[in-house]
C-alpha positions, 0 to 999 in steps of 0.5 A: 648584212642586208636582209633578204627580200623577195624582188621580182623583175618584169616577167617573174623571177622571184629571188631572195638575196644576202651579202656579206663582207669581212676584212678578215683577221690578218688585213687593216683593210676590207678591199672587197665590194659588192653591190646588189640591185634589185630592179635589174637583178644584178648581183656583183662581188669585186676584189680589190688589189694594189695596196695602200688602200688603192684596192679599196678604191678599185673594187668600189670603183667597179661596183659604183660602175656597174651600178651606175651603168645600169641605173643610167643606160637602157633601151636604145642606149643599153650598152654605150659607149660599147656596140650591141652585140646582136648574138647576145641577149640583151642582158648579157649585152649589159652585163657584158658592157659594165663590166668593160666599162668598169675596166675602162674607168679604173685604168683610166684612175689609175693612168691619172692618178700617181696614189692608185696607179696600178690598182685592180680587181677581180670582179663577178657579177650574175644578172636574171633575164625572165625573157630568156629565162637564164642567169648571165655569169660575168667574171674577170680574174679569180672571184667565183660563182657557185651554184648550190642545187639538189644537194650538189655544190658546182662552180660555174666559173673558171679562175684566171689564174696562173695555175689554171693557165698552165693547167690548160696550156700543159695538161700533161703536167704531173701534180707534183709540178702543179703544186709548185706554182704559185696559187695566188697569182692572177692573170686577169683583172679589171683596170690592168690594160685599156681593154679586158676579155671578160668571160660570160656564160648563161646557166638555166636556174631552177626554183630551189637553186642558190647562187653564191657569189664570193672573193677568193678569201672564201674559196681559198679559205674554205674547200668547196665540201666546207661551203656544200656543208653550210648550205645543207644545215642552213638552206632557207636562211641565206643570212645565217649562211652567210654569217657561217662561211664568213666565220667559218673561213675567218676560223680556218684563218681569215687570211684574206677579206671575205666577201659573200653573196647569195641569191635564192630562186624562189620560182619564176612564172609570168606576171599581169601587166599590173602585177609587174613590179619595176619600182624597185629603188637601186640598192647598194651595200657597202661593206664596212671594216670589221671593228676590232 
C-alpha cells in the first residue's frame, strides 16, 4: 500500500492517491501493475494476460512504458515518436501517446520473443491537466475508471468486450441471448496488433470526487452497489478503501488478481510562481504477490 500524499501540479490541482494490488485467492501470479506519478499526475492500472507469467511481463511492460514516457519526452518532443494532434490538449496528447507507445513495445517483445509471443494487457490510466481544468481518461480493453461523486458511483468508461460489442451492434437482442455470451472475452488490448485505438475522454472533477482506477478482478467481483457501499462507510480514507474492496472481492472469490487505485480531489486553485511545486520524484509501486 503507498500512503496517501497530498501532490500538486503547477496550476493547483490538489490530489491524494492510493493503490493496491492482489494476486487474488485462485492465481500463483499477480499479473496486474499499476504505477503512479505524481509529478505528472498520471495515474495507470494495466492487466496482464498470456499465461506462463508472460502477462506479468505485459502489464509491466505497460506501466514501466507509460512511466518512462512521460518522465523522459516534454515540451517540443511531448508525443514522440507519434504526431501532435492539434485538436487535443496537450495532456490528452500525452496520455493518448503513451499508451500507443506501450502497444508498440509489447508487440514488438512479444513478435521477438518466442517465451512471451502473444502477451497483452488491458490498460487504463487518467491524467490532470490544471490548464484545462479536466481529468483525460485513457483506456484499451475491460480495466475501468469510476467516478464516486455526491453519493453517486459512475463509470466513465466503456468495456472492450465482446458482450459490449454485440451490445451496440445488436441492441435488439433480448437479455436471454445476452447472457449466453461469453463475459470474459475481450476485443481490444495492448500488444495484440502493431497499432491499437485507444478510447479517451475528458471528465471535469469537482473537489470532493474520488476516481477509482481498477482491473476487471474488482469489477467482475464486485456489483458497482458493493464499491458505492465501500466508499460511503470509508470516503476520507482512500487506504482503508482500498484494502476493503481488495478483501471484499477476495470474499466473494477473489477469482482473479486485484488491482486498485484511488485518487481524491481535494481542491484545484491557482498557485504563485513560487508556490508551484514541480520537484515531485517519479514514483512507481510495484506490486508484489500475495504471501500464502
Amino acid at each position: 500500500m503507498k500512503p496517501s500524499i497530498p501532490i500538486r501540479d503547477n496550476v493547483g490541482w490538489t490530489l491524494r492517491h492510493a493503490g493496491l494490488s492482489d494476486v487474488g485467492r485462485h492465481r500463483e501470479v499477480n499479473e496486474d501493475a499499476f504505477c503512479v506519478l505524481p509529478r505528472y499526475l498520471l495515474f495507470v492500472v494495466a492487466d496482464g494476460m498470456g499465461g506462463h507469467k508472460a502477462g506479468s511481463v505485459a502489464s509491466r511492460l505497460a506501466t514501466d512504458s507509460i512511466s518512462e514516457f512521460f518522465g523522459s519526452t516534454e515540451g517540443e518532443d511531448s508525443t514522440w515518436p507519434f504526431h501532435f494532434d492539434p485538436l487535443r490538449s496537450y495532456e490528452e496528447n500525452r496520455l493518448f501517446a503513451g499508451i500507443k507507445l506501450a502497444n508498440r513495445r509489447i508487440f514488438e517483445a512479444s513478435s521477438e520473443n518466442a517465451d512471451v509471443q502473444g502477451m497483452g494487457t488491458t490498460v487504463v490510466g487518467c491524467v490532470f491537466s490544471g490548464t484545462m481544468c479536466k481529468v483525460y481518461i485513457g483506456h484499451v480493453g475491460d480495466s475501468r475508471c469510476y467516478r464516486w461523486r455526491d453519493g453517486t458511483l459512475d463509470l466513465l468508461t466503456r468495456d472492450h468486450s465482446l458482450v459490449n460489442d454485440y451490445r451496440l451492434a445488436m441492441p435488439h437482442l433480448s437479455s436471454e441471448q445476452m447472457a449466453e455470451l461469453p463475459r470474459n472475452v475481450i476485443t481490444r488490448a495492448l500488444g495484440m496488433q502493431e497499432s491499437v485505438l485507444v478510447d479517451i475522454q475528458a471528465d471535469v472533477p469537482q473537489v470532493g470526487d474520488v476516481y477509482l482506477l481498477c482491473s476487471d478482478g474488482l469489477s467482475e467481483a464486485l456489483a458497482d452497489e458493493e464499491i458505492a457501499e465501500t466508499l460511503v462507510a470509508h470516503q476520507l480514507d482512500l487506504e482503508t478503501i482500498a484494502r476493503e474492496l481488495v478483501d471484499r472481492a477476495n470474499t466473494n472469490g477473489g477469482d482473479d488478481n486485484i488491482t486498485v487505485v484511488l485518487v481524491g480531489v481535494d481542491g484545484v486553485h491557482e498557485l504563485r510562481d513560487s508556490q508551484k511545486l514541480d520537484d515531485h520524484p517519479t514514483v512507481e509501486i510495484i506490486p508484489r504477490p500475495r504471501k500464502a
